[in-house]
SERO-4910 file (N, C-alpha, C, O; in steps of 0.05 Angstrom, whole numbers):
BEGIN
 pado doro    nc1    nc2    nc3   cac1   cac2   cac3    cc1    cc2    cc3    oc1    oc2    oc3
  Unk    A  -1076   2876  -1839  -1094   2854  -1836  -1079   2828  -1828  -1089   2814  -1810
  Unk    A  -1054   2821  -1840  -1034   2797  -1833  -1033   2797  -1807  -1041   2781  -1790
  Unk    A  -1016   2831  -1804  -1008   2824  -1775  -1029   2828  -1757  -1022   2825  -1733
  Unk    A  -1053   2834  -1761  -1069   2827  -1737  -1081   2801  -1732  -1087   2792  -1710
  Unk    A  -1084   2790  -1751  -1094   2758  -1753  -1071   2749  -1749  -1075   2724  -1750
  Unk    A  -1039   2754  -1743  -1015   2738  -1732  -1029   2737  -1706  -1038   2718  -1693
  Unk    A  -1028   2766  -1700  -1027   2773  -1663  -1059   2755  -1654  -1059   2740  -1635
  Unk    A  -1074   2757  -1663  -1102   2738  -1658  -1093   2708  -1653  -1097   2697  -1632
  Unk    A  -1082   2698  -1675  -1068   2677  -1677  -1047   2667  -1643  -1050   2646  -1630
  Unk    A  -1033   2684  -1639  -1011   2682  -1623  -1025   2678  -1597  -1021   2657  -1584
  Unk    A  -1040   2696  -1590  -1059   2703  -1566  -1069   2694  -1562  -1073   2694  -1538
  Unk    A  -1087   2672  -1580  -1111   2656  -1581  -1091   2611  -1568  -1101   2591  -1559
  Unk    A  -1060   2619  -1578  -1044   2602  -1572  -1027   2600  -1548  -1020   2578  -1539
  Unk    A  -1022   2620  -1540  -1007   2626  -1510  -1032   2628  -1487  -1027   2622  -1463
  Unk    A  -1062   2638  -1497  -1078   2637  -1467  -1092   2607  -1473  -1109   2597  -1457
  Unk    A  -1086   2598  -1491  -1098   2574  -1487  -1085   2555  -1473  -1097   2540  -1458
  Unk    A  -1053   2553  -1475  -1029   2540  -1465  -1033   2551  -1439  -1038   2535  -1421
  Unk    A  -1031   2579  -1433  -1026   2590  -1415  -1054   2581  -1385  -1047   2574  -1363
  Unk    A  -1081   2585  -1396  -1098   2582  -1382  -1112   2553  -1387  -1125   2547  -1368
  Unk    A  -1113   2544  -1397  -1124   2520  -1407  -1107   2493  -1396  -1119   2475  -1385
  Unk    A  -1081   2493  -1400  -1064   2474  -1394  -1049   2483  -1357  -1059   2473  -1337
  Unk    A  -1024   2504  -1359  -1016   2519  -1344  -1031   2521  -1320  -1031   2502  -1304
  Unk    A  -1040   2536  -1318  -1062   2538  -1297  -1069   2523  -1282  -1062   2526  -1258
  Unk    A  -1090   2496  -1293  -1101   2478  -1279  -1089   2461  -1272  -1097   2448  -1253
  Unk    A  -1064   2453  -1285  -1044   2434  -1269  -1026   2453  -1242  -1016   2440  -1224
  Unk    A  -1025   2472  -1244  -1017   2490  -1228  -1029   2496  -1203  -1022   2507  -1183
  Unk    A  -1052   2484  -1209  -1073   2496  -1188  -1083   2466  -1170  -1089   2462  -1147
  Unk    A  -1080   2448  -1198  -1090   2418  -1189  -1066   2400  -1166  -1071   2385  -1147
  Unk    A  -1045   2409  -1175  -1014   2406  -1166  -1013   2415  -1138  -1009   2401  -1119
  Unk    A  -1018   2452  -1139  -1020   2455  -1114  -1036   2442  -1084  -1031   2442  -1060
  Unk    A  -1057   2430  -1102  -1089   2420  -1072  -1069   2398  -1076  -1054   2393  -1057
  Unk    A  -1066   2386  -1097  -1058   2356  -1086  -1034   2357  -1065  -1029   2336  -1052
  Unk    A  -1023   2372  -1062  -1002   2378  -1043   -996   2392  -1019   -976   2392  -1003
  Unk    A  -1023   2410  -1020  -1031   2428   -990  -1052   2420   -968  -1056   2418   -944
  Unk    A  -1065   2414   -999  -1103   2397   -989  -1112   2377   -999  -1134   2376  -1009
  Unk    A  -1090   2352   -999  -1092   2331  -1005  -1122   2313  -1004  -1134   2302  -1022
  Unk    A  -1128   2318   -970  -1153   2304   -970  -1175   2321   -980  -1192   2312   -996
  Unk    A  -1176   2345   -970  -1207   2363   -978  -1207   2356  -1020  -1225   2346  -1034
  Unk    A  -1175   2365  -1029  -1178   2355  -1059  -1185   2327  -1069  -1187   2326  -1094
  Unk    A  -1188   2305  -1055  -1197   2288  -1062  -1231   2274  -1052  -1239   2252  -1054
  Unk    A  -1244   2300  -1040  -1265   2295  -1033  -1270   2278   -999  -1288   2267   -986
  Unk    A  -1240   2286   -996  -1256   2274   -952  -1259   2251   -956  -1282   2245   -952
  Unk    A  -1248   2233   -963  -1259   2199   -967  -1246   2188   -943  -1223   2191   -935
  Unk    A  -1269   2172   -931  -1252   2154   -894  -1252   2123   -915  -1268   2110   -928
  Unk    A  -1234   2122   -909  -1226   2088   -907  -1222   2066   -880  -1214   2067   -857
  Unk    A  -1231   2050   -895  -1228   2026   -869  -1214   1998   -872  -1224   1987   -892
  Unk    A  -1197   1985   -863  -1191   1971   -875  -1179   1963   -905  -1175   1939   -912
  Unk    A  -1175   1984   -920  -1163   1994   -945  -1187   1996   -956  -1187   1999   -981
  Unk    A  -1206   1996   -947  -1233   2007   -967  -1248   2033   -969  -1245   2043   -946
  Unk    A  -1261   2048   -983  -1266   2072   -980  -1301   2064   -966  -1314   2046   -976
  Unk    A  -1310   2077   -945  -1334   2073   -936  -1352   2098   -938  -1376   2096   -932
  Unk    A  -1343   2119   -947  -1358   2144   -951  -1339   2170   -951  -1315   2171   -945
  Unk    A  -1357   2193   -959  -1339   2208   -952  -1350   2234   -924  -1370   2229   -910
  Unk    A  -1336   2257   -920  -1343   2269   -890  -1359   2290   -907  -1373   2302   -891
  Unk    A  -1361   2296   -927  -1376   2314   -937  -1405   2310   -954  -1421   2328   -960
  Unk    A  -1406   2275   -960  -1427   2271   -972  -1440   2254   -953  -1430   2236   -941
  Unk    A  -1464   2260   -953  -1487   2242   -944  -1488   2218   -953  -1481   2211   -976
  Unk    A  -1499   2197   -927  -1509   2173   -939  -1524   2168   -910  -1524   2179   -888
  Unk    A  -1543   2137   -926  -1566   2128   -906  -1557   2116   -892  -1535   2106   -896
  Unk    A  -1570   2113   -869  -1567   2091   -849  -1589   2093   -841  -1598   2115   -834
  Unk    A  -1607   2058   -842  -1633   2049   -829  -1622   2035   -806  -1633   2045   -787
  Unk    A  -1610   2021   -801  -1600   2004   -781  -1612   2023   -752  -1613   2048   -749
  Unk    A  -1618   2007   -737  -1630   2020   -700  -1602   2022   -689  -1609   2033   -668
  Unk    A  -1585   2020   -688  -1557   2023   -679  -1538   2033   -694  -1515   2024   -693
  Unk    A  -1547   2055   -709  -1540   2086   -720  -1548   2098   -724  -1573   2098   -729
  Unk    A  -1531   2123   -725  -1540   2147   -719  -1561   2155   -751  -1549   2147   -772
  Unk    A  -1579   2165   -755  -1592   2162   -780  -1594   2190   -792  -1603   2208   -778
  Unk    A  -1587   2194   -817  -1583   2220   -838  -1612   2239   -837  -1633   2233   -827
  Unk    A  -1607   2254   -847  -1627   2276   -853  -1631   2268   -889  -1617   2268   -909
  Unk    A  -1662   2259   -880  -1677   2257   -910  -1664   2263   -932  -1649   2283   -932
  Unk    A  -1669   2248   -954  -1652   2258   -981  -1667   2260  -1010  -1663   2242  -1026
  Unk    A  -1676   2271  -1013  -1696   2271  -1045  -1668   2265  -1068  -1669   2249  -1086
  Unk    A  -1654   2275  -1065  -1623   2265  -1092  -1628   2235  -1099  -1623   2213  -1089
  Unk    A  -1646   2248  -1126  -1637   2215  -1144  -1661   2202  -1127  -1682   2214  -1122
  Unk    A  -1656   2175  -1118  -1666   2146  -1099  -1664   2153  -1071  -1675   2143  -1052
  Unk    A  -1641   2183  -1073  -1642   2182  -1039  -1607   2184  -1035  -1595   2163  -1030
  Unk    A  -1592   2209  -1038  -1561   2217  -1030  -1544   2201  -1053  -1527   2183  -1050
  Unk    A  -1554   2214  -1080  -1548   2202  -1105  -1526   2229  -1108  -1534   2252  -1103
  Unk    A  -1504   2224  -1114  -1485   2249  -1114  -1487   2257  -1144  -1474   2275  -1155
  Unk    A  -1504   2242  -1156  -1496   2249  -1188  -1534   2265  -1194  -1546   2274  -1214
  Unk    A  -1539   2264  -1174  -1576   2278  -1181  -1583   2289  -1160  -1605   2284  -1151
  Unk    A  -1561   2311  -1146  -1561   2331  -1120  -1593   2346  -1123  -1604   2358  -1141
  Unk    A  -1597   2343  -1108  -1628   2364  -1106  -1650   2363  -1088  -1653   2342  -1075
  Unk    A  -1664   2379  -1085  -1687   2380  -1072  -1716   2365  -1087  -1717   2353  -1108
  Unk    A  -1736   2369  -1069  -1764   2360  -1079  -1766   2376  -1087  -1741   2380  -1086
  Unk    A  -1776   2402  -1100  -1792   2423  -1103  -1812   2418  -1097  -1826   2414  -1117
  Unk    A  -1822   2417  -1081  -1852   2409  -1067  -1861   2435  -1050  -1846   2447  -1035
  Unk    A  -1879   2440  -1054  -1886   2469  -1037  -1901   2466  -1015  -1916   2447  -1018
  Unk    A  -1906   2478   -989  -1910   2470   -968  -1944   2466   -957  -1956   2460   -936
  Unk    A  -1952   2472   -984  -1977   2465   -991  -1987   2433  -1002  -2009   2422   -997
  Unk    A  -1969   2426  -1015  -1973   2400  -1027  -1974   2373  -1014  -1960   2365   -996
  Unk    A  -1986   2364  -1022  -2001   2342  -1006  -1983   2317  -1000  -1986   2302   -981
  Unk    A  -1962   2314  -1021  -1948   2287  -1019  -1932   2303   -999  -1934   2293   -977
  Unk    A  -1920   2320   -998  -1899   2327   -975  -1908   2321   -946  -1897   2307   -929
  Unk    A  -1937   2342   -944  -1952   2338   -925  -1957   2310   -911  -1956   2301   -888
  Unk    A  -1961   2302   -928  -1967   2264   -924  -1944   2253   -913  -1944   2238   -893
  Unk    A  -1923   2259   -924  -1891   2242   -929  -1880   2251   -893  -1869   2237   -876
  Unk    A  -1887   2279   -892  -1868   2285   -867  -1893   2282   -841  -1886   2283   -817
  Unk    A  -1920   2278   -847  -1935   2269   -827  -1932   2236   -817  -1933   2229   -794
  Unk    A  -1929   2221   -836  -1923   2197   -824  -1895   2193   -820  -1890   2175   -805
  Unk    A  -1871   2206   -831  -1846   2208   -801  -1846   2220   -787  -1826   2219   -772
  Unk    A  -1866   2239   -781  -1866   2251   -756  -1871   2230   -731  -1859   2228   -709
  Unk    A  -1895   2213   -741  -1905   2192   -723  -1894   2170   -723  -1900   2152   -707
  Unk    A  -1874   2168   -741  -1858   2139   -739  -1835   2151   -716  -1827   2139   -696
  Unk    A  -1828   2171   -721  -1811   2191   -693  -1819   2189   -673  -1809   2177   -655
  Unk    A  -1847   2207   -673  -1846   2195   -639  -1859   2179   -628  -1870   2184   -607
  Unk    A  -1860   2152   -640  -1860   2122   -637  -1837   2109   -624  -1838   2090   -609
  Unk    A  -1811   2125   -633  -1794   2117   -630  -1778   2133   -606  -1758   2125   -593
  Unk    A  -1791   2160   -605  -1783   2168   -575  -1797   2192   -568  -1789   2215   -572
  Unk    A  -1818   2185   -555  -1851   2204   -554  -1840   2226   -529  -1856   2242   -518
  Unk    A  -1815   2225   -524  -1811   2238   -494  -1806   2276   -505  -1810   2298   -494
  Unk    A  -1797   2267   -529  -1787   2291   -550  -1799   2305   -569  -1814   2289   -581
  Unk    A  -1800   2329   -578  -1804   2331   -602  -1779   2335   -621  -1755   2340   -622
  Unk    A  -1808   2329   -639  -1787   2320   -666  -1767   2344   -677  -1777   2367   -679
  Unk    A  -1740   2339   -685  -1724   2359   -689  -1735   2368   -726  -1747   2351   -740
  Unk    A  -1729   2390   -735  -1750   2387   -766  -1731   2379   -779  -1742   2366   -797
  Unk    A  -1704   2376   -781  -1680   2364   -795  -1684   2330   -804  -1676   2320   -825
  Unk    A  -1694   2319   -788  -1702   2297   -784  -1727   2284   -808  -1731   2261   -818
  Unk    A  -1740   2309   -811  -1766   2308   -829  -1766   2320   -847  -1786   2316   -862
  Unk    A  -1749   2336   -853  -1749   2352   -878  -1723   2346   -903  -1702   2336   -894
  Unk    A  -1724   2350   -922  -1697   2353   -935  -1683   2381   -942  -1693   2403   -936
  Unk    A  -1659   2376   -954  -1641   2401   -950  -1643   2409   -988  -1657   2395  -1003
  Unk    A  -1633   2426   -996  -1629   2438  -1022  -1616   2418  -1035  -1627   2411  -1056
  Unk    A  -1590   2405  -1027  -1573   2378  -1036  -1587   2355  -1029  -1593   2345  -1051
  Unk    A  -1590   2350  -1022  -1598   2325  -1014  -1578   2299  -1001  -1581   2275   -996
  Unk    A  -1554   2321   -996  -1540   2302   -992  -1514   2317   -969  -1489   2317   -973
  Unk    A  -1530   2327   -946  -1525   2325   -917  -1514   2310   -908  -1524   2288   -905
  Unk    A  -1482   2319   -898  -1476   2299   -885  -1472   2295   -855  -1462   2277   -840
  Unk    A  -1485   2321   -851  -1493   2320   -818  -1517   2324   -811  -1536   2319   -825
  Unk    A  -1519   2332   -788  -1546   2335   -774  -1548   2352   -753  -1526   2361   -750
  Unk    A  -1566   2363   -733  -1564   2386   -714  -1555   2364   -692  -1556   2339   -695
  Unk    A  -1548   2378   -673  -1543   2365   -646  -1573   2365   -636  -1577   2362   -612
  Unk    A  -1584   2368   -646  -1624   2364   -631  -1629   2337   -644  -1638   2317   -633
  Unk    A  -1621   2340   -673  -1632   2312   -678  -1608   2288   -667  -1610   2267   -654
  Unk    A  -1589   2298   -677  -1572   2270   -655  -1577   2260   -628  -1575   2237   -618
  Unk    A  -1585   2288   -618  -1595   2269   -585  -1618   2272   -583  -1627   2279   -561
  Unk    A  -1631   2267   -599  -1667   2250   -602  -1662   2223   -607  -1675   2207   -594
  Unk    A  -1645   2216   -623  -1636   2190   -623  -1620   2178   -606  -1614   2155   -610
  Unk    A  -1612   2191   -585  -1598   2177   -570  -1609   2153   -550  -1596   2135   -541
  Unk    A  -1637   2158   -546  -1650   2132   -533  -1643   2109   -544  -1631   2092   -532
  Unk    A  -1651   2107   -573  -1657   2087   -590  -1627   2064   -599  -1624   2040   -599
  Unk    A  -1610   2088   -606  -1578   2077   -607  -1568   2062   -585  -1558   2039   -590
  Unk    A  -1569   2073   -554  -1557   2063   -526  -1579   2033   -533  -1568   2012   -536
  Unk    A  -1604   2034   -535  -1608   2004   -521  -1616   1987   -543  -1634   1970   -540
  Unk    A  -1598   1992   -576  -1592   1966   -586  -1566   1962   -580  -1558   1939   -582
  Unk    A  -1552   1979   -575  -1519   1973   -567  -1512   1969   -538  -1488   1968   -530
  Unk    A  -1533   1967   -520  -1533   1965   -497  -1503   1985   -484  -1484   1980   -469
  Unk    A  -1513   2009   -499  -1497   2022   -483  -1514   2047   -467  -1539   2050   -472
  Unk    A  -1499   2068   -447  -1512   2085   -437  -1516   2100   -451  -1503   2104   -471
  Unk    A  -1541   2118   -441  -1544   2145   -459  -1519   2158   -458  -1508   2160   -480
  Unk    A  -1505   2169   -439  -1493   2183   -436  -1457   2173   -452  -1441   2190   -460
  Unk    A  -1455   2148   -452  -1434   2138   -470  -1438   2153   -502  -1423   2169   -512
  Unk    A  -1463   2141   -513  -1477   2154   -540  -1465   2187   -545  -1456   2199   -564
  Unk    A  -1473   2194   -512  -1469   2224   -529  -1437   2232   -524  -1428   2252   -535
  Unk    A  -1424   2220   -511  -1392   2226   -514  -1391   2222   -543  -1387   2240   -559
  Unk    A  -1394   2203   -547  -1386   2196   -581  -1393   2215   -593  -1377   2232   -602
  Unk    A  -1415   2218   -597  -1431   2245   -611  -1414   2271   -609  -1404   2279   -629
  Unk    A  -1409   2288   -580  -1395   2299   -583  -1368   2304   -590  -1358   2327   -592
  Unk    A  -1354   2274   -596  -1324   2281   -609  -1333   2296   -638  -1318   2313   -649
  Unk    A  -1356   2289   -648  -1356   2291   -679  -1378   2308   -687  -1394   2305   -705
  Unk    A  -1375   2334   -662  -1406   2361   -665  -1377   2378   -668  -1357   2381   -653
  Unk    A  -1384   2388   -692  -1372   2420   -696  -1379   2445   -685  -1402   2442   -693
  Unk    A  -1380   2465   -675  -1388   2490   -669  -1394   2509   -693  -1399   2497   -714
  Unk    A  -1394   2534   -694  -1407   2555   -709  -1374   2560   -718  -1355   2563   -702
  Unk    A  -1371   2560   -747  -1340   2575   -759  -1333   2599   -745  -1352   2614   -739
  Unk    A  -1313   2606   -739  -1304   2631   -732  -1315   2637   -702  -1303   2655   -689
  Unk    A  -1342   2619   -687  -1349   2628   -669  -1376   2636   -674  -1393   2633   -657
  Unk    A  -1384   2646   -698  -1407   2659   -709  -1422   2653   -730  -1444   2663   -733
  Unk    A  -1406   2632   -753  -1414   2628   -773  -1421   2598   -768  -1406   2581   -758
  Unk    A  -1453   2596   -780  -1464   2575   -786  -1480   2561   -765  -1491   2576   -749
  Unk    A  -1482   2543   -763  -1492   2528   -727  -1472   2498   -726  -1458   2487   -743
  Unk    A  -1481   2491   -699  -1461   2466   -694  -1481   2441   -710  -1505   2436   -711
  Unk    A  -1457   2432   -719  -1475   2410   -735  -1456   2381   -727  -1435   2384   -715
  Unk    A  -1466   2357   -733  -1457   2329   -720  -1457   2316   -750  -1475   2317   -766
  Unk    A  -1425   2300   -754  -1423   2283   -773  -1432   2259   -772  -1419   2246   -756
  Unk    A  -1450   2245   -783  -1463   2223   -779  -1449   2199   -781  -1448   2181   -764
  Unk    A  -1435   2200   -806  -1420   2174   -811  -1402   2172   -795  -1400   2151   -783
  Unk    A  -1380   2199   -788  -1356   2197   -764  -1373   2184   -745  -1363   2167   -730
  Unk    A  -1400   2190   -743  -1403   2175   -710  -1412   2144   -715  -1408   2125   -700
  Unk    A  -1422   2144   -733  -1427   2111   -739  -1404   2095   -737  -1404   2071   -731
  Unk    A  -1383   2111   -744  -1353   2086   -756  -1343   2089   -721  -1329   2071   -712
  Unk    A  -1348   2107   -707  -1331   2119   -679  -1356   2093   -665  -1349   2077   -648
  Unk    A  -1384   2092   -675  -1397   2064   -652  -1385   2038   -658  -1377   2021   -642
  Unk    A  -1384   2036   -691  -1379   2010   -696  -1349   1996   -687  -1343   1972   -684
  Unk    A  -1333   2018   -684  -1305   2014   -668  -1307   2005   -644  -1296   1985   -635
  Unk    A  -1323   2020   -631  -1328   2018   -602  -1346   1986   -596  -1347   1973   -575
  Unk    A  -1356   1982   -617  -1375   1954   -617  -1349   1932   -629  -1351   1908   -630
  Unk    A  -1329   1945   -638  -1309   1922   -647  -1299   1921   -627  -1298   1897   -622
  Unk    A  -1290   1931   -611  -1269   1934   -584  -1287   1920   -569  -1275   1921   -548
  Unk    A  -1309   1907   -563  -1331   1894   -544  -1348   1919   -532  -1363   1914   -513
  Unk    A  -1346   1941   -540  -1366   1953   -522  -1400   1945   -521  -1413   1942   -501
  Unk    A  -1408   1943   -546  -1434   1925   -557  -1433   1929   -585  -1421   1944   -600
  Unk    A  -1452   1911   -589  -1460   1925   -616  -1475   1897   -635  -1478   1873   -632
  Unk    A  -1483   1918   -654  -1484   1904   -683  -1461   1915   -703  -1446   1935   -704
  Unk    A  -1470   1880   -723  -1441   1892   -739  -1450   1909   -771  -1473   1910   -780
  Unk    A  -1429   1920   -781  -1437   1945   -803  -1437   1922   -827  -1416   1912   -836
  Unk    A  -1465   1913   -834  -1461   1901   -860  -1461   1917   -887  -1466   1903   -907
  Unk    A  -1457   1940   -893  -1450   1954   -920  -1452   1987   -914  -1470   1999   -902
  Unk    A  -1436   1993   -923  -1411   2017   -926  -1399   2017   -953  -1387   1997   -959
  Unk    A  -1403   2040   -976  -1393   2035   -998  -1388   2072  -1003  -1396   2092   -990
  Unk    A  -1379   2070  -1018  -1374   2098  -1034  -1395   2108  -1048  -1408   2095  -1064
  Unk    A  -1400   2143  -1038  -1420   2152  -1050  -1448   2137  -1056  -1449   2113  -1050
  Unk    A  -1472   2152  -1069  -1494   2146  -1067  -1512   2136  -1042  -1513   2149  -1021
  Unk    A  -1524   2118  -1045  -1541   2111  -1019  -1536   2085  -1011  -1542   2067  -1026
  Unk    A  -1528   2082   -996  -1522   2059   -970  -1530   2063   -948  -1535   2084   -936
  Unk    A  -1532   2023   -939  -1558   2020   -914  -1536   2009   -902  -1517   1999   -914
  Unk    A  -1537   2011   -878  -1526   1997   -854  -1553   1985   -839  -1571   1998   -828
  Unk    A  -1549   1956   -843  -1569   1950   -825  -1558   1924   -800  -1574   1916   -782
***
């Protein structure tokens, strides 16, 4: 009986050391040193400030950016209350909610239809891209507060459209914020622009 309550004892002391301690510094040690940035969550800085990160969503209302895919998380790309509506496609507030952006859409560019990324939310709520359908639905609207060409808009756009992983996996998707910070550069350098009054870390932020 001793010596099995030693060996319980011992076992219960070495995998705790072993996996508990060991391990996660082992493992935490390694990202910080292979995958520095992915382990610290993708954060872009500007000017020594953190303005978001490439993996989490955030808003932008401003007419001279590129604008996120809807967010039910929390207030709206709350990283601490990730989630969906559960709203079923029967229900009336959804119905309501995505009929009047549908029409605030194509108010804003009737030449198109509306991409559904644009009007719907995702399982997270906190998307940090968008399809290349909805990026260049917006491209009218971006070129002529920045008085730039359409076709300038979508160079930018495409530095920062991914393709399908591997060739096959997933679809091409467009980072929103990379392209907002890639206009507002281009609007610091004189190309045009308005300027980015707020950029902050995580949760929901307006650029207007």
């Amino acid at each position: 009986m001793k010596q099995n309550l030693k060996i319980a004892i011992l076992m219960t002391l070495v995998t705790t050391v072993l996996l508990g301690l060991i391990y996660p510094l082992v493992v935490t040690g390694l990202a910080q040193v292979l995958f520095h940035d992915k382990a610290n969550g993708q954060l872009i800085s500007r000017n020594g400030a953190v303005v978001g990160s490439r993996i989490i969503g955030q808003q932008f209302s401003g007419p001279g950016y590129l604008h996120s895919r809807p967010s039910a998380a929390g207030n709206g790309y709350d990283a601490q209350n990730s989630g969906g509506t559960n709203l079923g496609p029967t229900n009336q507030k959804l119905i309501d909610r995505v009929s009047t952006d549908v029409a605030r859409l194509h108010a804003e560019n009737p030449a198109q239809p509306v991409p559904i990324d644009l009007v719907t939310t995702s399982a997270s709520g906190l998307d940090p891209e968008i399809t290349p359908a909805a990026a260049e639905f917006q491209v009218p609207r971006i070129a002529r507060e920045r008085g730039m060409t359409p076709d300038q808009v979508r160079a930018v756009i495409r530095q920062y459209t991914d393709g399908r992983q591997l060739g096959f996996l997933g679809e091409p998707r467009v980072n929103v914020l990379e392209v907002n910070l890639a206009l507002e550069d281009g609007a610091r350098a004189g190309n045009a622009g308005v300027k980015l009054s707020a950029l902050a870390t995580g949760g929901s932020t307006t650029a207007k």
